[in-house]
C-alpha positions as CSV (number, residue, x, y, z in Angstrom):
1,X,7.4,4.1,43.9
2,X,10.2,4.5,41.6
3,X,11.5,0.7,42.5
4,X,8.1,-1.2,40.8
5,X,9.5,1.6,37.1
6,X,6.0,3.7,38.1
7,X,6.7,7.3,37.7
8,X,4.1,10.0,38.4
9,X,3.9,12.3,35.9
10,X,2.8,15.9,37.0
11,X,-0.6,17.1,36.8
12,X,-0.2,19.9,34.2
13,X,1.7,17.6,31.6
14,X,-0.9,15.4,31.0
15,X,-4.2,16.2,29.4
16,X,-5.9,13.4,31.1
17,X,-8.8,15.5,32.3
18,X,-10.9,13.5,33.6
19,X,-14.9,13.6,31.8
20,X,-17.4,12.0,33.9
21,X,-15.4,11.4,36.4
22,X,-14.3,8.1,35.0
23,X,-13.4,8.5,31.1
24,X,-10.4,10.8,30.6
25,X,-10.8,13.0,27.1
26,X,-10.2,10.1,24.4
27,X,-12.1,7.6,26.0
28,X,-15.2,10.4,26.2
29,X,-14.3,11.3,22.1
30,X,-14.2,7.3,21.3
31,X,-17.0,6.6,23.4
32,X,-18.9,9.3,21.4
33,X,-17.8,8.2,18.3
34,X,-19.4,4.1,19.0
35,X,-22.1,5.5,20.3
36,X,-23.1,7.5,17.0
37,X,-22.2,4.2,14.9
38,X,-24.2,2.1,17.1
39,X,-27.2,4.3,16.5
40,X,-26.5,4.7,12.8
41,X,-26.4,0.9,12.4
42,X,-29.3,-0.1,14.9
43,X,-31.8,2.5,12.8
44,X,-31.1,1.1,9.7
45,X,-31.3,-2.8,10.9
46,X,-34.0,-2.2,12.6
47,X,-35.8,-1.4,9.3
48,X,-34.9,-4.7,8.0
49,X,-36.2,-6.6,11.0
50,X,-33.1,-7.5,12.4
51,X,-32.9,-5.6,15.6
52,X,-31.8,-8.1,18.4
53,X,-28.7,-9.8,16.5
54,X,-27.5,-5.7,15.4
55,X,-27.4,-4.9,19.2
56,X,-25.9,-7.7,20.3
57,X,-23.6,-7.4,17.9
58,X,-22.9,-3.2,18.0
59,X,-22.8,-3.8,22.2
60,X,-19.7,-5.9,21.8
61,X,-18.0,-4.0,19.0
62,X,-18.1,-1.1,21.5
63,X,-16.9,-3.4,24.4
64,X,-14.1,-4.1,22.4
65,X,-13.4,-0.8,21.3
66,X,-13.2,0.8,25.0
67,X,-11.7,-2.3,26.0
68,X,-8.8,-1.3,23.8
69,X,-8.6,2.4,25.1
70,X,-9.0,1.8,28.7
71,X,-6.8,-1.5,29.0
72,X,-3.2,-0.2,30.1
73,X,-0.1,-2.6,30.1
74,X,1.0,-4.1,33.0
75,X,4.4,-2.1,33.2
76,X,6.2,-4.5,36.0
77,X,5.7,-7.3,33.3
78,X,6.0,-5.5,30.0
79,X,8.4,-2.5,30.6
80,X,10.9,-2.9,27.4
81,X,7.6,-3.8,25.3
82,X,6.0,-0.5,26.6
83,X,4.1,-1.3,29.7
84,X,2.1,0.9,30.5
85,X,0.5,2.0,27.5
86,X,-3.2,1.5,26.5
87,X,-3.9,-1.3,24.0
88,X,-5.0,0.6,21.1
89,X,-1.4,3.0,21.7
90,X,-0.1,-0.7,21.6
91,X,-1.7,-1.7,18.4
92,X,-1.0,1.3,16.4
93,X,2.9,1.1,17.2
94,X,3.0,-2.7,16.3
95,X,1.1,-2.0,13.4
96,X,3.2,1.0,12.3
97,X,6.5,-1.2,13.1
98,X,5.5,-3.6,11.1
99,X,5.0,-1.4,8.1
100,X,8.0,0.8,8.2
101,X,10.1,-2.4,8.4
102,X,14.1,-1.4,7.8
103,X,17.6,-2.0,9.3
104,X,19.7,0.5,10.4
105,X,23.6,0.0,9.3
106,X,25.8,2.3,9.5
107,X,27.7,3.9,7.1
108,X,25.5,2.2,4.7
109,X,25.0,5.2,2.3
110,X,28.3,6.1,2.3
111,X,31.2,5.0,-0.1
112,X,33.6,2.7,1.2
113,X,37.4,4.9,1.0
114,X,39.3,1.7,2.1
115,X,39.1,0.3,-1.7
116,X,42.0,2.7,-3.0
C-alpha cells in the first residue's frame, strides 16, 4: 500500500465520522447548509411564478457544491499538486496562493556587510 503514496491514517486522528453512513461530518454540515438555501430560494420564487427554472437551477448549484466536497484528487497522478485532497480543500489553497503571492530570498531584509 505504501508503493501507489496511499497511507492509512489511524482511526482516532481523523474526524471523519461517518453521518448517514455515507457523508462524513462536512459533507452532512454543507449538505445542510444547500439544503436551507435551496428552500429559502425555492419559497420565494415560487411566489413569483417561477418554480420549475429555481429547482432546476438550486438542484445543480447543490450538485456542484457536494461535487466539490466529495471529489478527492487522484493522488497517483497528482501527488506534488496535493492528490488526494477534496476539490473545495483544492480550491481554497489555489485561491489563497494566489492572493498571498511573494518570493522568498534570503537574506533579503538584511544589510549587505560585504560593501565596507
Amino acid at each position: 500500500m505504501s508503493r501507489l503514496g496511499v497511507f492509512q491514517i489511524p482511526g482516532e486522528f481523523k474526524s471523519e465520522d461517518k453521518w448517514f453512513r455515507y457523508f462524513n461530518r462536512k459533507q452532512a454540515v454543507v449538505l445542510v447548509i444547500c439544503g436551507i438555501i435551496d428552500y429559502r430560494v425555492v419559497m420565494s420564487a415560487s411566489s413569483k411564478g417561477m418554480l420549475v427554472p429555481t429547482l432546476v437551477v438550486m438542484i445543480l448549484f447543490t450538485l456542484i457544491i457536494m461535487g466539490a466536497v466529495m471529489i478527492r484528487l487522484p493522488v497517483d497522478v497528482m501527488f506534488l499538486s496535493g492528490g488526494g485532497l477534496t476539490m473545495d480543500e483544492m480550491l481554497v489553497r489555489l485561491l489563497y496562493r494566489r492572493i498571498n503571492r511573494c518570493i522568498y530570498t534570503k537574506n533579503y531584509d538584511e544589510k549587505y556587510s560585504g560593501d565596507l
